[in-house]
PAZADO-105971 format. One record per residue (C-alpha): residue in one letter; y, z, x; residue number from 1. Coordinates in pm, 1 decimal, always signed. Example, Ala and Ser with C-alpha at 12.3 -4.5 7.8 and 13.67 -1.06 7.14 Angstrom:
voza,c2,c3,c1,fitor
A,-450.0,+780.0,+1230.0,1
S,-106.0,+714.0,+1367.0,2
//
This chain:
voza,c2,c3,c1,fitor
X,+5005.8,+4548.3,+10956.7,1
X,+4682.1,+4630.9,+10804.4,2
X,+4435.5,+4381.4,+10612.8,3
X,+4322.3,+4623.4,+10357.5,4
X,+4056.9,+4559.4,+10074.5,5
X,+4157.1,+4337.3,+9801.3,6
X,+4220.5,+4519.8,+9484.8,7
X,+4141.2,+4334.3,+9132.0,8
X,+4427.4,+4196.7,+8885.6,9
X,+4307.5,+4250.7,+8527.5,10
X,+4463.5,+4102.8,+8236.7,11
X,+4779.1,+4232.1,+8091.9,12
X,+4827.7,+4558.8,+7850.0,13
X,+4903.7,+4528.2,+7534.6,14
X,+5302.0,+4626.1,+7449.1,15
X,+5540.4,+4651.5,+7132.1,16
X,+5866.8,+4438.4,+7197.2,17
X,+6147.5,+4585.3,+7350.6,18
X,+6438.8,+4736.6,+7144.4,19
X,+6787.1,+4635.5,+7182.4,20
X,+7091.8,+4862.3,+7365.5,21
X,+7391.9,+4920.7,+7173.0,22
X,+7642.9,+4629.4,+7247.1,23
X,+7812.3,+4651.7,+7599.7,24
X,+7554.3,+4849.7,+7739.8,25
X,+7319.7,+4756.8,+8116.1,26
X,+7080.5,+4890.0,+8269.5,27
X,+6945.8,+4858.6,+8645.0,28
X,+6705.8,+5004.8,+8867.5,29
X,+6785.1,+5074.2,+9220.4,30
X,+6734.0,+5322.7,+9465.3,31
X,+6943.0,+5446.2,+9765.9,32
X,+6866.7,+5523.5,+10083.9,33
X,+6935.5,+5878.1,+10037.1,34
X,+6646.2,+5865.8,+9782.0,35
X,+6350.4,+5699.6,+9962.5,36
X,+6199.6,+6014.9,+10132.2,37
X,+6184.3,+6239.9,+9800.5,38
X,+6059.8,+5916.5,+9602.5,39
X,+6358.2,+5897.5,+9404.1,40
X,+6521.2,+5613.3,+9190.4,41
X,+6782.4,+5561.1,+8973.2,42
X,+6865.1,+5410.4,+8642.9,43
X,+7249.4,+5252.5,+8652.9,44
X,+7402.1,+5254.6,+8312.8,45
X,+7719.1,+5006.3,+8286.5,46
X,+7888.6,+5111.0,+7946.9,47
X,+8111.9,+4791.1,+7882.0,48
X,+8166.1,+4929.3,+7521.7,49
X,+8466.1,+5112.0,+7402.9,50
X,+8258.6,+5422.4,+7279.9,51
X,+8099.2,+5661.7,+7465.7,52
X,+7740.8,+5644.9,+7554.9,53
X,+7547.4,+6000.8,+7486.9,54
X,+7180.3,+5997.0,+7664.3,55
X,+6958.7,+6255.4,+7578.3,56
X,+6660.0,+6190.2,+7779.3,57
X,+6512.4,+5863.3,+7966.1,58
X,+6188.7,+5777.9,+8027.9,59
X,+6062.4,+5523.3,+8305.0,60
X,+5778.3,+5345.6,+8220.4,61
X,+5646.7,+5064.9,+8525.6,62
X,+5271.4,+4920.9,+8526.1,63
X,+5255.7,+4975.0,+8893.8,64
X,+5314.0,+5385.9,+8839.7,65
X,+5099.2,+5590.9,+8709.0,66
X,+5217.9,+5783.3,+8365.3,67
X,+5574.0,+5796.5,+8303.2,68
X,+5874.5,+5982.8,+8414.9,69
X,+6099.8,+6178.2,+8226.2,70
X,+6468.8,+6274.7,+8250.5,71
X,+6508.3,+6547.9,+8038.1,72
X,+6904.5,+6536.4,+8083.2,73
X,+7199.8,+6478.6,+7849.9,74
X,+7406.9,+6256.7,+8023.0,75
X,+7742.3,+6135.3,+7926.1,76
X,+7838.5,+5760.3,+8055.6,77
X,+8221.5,+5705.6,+7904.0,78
X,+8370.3,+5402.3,+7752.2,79
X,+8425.8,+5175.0,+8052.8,80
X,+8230.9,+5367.3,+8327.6,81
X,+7889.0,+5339.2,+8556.0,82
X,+7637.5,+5622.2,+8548.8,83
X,+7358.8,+5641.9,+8785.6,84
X,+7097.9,+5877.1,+8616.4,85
X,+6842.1,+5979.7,+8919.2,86
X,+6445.6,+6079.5,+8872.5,87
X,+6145.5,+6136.4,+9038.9,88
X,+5893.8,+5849.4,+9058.7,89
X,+5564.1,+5875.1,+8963.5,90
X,+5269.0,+5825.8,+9179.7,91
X,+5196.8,+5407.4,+9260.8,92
X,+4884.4,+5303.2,+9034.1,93
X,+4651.4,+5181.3,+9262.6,94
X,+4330.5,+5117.5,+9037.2,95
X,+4282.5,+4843.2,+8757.6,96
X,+4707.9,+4768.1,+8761.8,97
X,+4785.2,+4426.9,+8651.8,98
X,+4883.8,+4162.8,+8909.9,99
X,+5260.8,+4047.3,+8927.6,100
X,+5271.5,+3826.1,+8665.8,101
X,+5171.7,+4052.4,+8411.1,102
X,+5318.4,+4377.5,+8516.2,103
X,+5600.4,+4571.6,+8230.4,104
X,+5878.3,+4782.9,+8441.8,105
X,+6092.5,+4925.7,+8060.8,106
X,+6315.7,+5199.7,+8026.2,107
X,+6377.6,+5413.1,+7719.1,108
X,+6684.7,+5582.5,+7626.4,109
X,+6708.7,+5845.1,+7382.6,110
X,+7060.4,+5861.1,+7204.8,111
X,+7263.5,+6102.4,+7059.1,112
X,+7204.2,+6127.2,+6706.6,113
X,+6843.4,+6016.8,+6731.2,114
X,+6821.0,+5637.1,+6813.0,115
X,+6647.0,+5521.3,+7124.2,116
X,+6628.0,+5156.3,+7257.3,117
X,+6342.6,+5025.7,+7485.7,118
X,+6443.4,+4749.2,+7716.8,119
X,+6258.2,+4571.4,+8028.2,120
X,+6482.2,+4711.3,+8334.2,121
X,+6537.5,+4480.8,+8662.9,122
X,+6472.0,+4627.7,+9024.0,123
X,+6703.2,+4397.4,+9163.6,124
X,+6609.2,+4537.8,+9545.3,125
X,+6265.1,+4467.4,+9515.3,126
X,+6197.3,+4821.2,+9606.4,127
X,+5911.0,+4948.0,+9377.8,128
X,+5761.3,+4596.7,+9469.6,129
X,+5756.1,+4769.9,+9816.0,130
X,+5631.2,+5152.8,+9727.3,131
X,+5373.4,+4991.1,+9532.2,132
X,+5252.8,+4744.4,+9841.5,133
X,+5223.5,+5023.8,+10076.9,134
X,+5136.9,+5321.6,+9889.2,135
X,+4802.5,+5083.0,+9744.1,136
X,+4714.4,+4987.6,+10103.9,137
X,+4747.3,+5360.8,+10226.8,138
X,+4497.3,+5404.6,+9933.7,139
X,+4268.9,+5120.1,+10023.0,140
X,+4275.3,+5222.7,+10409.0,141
X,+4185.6,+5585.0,+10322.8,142
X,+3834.7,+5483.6,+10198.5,143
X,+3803.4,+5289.6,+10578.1,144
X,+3970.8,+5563.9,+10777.2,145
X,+4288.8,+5744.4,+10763.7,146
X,+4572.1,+5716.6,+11043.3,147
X,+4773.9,+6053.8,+11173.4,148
X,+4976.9,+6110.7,+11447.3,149
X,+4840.7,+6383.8,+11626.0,150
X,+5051.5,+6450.7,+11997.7,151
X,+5351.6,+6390.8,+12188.8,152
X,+5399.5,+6412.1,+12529.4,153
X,+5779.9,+6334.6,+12614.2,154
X,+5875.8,+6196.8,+12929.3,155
X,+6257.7,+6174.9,+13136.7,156
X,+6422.0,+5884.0,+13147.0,157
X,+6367.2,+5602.1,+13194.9,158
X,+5988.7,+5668.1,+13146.6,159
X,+5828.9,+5607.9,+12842.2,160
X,+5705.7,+5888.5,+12622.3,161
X,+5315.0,+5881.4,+12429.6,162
X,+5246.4,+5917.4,+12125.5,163
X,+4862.5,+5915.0,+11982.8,164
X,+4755.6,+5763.8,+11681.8,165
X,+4430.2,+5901.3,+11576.2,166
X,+4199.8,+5684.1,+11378.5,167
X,+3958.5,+5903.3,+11171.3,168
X,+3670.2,+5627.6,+10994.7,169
X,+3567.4,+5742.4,+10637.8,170
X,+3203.6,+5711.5,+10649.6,171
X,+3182.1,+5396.7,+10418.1,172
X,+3061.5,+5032.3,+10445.0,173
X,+3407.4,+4895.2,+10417.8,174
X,+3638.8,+4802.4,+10683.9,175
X,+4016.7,+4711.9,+10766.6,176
X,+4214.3,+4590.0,+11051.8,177
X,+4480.7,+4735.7,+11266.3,178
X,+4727.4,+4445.4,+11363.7,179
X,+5050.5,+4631.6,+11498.7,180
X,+5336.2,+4961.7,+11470.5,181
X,+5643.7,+4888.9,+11393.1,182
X,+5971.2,+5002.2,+11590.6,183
X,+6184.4,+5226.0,+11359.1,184
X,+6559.0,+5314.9,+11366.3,185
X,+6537.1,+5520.2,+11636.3,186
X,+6256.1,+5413.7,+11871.8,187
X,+6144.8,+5151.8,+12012.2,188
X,+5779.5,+5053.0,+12237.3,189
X,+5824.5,+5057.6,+12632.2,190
X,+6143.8,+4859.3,+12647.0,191
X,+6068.3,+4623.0,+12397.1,192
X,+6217.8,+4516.3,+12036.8,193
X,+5889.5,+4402.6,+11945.7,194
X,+5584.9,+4571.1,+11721.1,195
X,+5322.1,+4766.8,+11930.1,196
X,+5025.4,+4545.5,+11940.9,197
X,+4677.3,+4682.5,+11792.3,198
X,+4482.8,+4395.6,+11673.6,199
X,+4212.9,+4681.7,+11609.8,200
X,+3977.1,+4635.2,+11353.0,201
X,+3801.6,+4972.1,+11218.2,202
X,+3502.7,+4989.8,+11014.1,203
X,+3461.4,+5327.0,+10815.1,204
X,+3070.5,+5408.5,+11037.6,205
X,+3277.1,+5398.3,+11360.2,206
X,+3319.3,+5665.9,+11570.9,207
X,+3686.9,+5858.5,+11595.6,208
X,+3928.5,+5743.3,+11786.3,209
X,+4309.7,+5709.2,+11944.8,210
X,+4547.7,+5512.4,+12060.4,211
X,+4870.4,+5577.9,+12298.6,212
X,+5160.3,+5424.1,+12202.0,213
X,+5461.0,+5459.8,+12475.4,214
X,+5803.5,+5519.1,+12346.3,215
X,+6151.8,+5499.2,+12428.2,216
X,+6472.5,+5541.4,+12258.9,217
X,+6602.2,+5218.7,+12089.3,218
X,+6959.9,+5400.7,+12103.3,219
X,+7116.1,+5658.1,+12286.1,220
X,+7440.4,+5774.2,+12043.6,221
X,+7405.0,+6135.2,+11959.7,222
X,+7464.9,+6101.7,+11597.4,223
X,+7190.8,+5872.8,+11552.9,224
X,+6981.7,+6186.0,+11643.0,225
X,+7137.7,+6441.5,+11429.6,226
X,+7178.2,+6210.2,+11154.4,227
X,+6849.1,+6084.2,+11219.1,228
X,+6614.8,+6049.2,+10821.8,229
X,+6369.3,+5770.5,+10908.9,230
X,+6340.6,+5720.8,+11319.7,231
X,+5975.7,+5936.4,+11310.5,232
X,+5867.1,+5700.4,+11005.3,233
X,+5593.8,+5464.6,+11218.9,234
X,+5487.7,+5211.5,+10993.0,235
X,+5144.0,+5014.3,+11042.4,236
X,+5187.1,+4826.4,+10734.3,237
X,+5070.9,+5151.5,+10562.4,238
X,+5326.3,+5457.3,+10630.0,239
X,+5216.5,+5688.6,+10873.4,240
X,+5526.7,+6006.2,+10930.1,241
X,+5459.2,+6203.4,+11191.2,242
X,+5429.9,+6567.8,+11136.4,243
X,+5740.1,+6779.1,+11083.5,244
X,+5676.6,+7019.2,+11428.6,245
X,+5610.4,+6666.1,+11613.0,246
X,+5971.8,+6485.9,+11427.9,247
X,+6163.5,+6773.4,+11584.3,248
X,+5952.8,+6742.0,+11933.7,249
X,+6063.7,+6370.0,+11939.1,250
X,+6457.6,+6402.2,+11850.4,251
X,+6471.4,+6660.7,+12134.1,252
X,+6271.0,+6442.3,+12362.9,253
X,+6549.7,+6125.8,+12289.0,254
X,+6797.5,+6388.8,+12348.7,255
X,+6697.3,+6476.9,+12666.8,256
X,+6584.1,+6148.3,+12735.1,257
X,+6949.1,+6031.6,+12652.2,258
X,+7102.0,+6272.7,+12849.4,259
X,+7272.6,+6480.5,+12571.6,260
X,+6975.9,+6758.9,+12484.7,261
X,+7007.6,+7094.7,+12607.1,262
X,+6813.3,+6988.3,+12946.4,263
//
């Protein structure tokens, strides 16, 4: 966790109603796990109708994003069916964005034959709720310091491995707080299920610094390492990935660790 600055909640922009979708039609946002690392989301169309729904382009349109994004896409969704239409998410707004209360998430669908409709669209996983939270606090933190992971040194089993968090203060008059890493899919701290304690705080005039963080695997199944999408994702409340060179130094390292690697 990290106590970041507090960011202001100005009043709510000014928006035209919503349109209406033809009868039988829903929408939903939701995103799949398959999505998260290329910031992807998608817009489920349920066409309850007995005609066939012709989309010629959507548009995503969420307070907490900055600009809009565009599908540029003729999509079909039949009579009866579910079409998930997939896009790239913008960038999280992280200056002047309204607070909760007053924040618009609409999508607009452009239909064949030239009629759109405008509609709010629910996130019923909470998940831009959650890009928004900590992609805002990575952007507050970076003006205290910035976080990287910046070496591995593996270990056999049953010793733990290290890995060093290096804390790099900005220069400025602000200042943040460190509280804990979390355990991820695939590792977990020195035999415990529990968050690696910081409780560091950092003020942006301090000098560099690091931190060693021991590791061992949380699981041992070798298709949990070749399958393996998140387990080098270390979140401290912000996100902090470790390097691409360093992810592949770490599956090999719970591989050997594990028994399984080459040796």
């Amino acid at each position: 966790m990290v106590n970041a600055i507090r960011r202001g909640t100005p009043e709510a922009r000014g928006c035209s109603p919503p349109e209406t979708l033809p009868a039988g039609i829903q929408v939903e946002l939701f995103q799949l796990r398959s999505d998260v690392a290329e910031r992807s989301a998608q817009v489920r169309v349920v066409n309850d109708s007995d005609t066939d729904l012709v989309i010629t382009s959507l548009t995503f349109a969420d307070d907490w994003f900055a600009g809009e994004a565009v599908r540029d896409r003729v999509s079909t969704v039949p009579a009866g069916r579910t079409v998930d239409l997939r896009f790239a998410l913008p960038e999280s707004a992280c200056e002047d964005e309204p607070d909760a209360a007053s924040r618009t998430s609409r999508v607009t669908l452009e239909l064949e034959g030239g009629g759109s409709a405008t509609v709010d669209v629910a996130d019923p996983l909470g998940f831009t709720t959650l890009i928004h939270e900590k992609e805002c606090l990575r952007h507050d933190l970076a003006r205290v310091a910035t976080l990287e992971w910046t070496a591995f040194v593996p270990s056999p089993a049953p010793l733990p491995a290290e890995l060093e968090l290096s804390i790099t203060p900005a220069g400025g008059a602000e200042t943040a707080e460190l509280v804990e890493v979390q355990t991820t899919n695939l590792v977990q701290f020195a035999d415990q299920p529990t968050p690696f304690a910081l409780a560091l705080p950092v003020e942006g005039t301090d000098a560099a610094s690091a931190v060693s963080v021991p590791l061992v695997p949380l699981r041992c199944d070798p298709h949990a390492v070749m399958e393996d999408k998140r387990g080098t994702v270390f979140n401290v409340l912000v996100e902090v990935a470790a390097p691409e060179a360093m992810r592949g130094e770490i599956l090999r390292w719970v591989a050997d660790w594990c028994g399984f690697g080459p040796g």
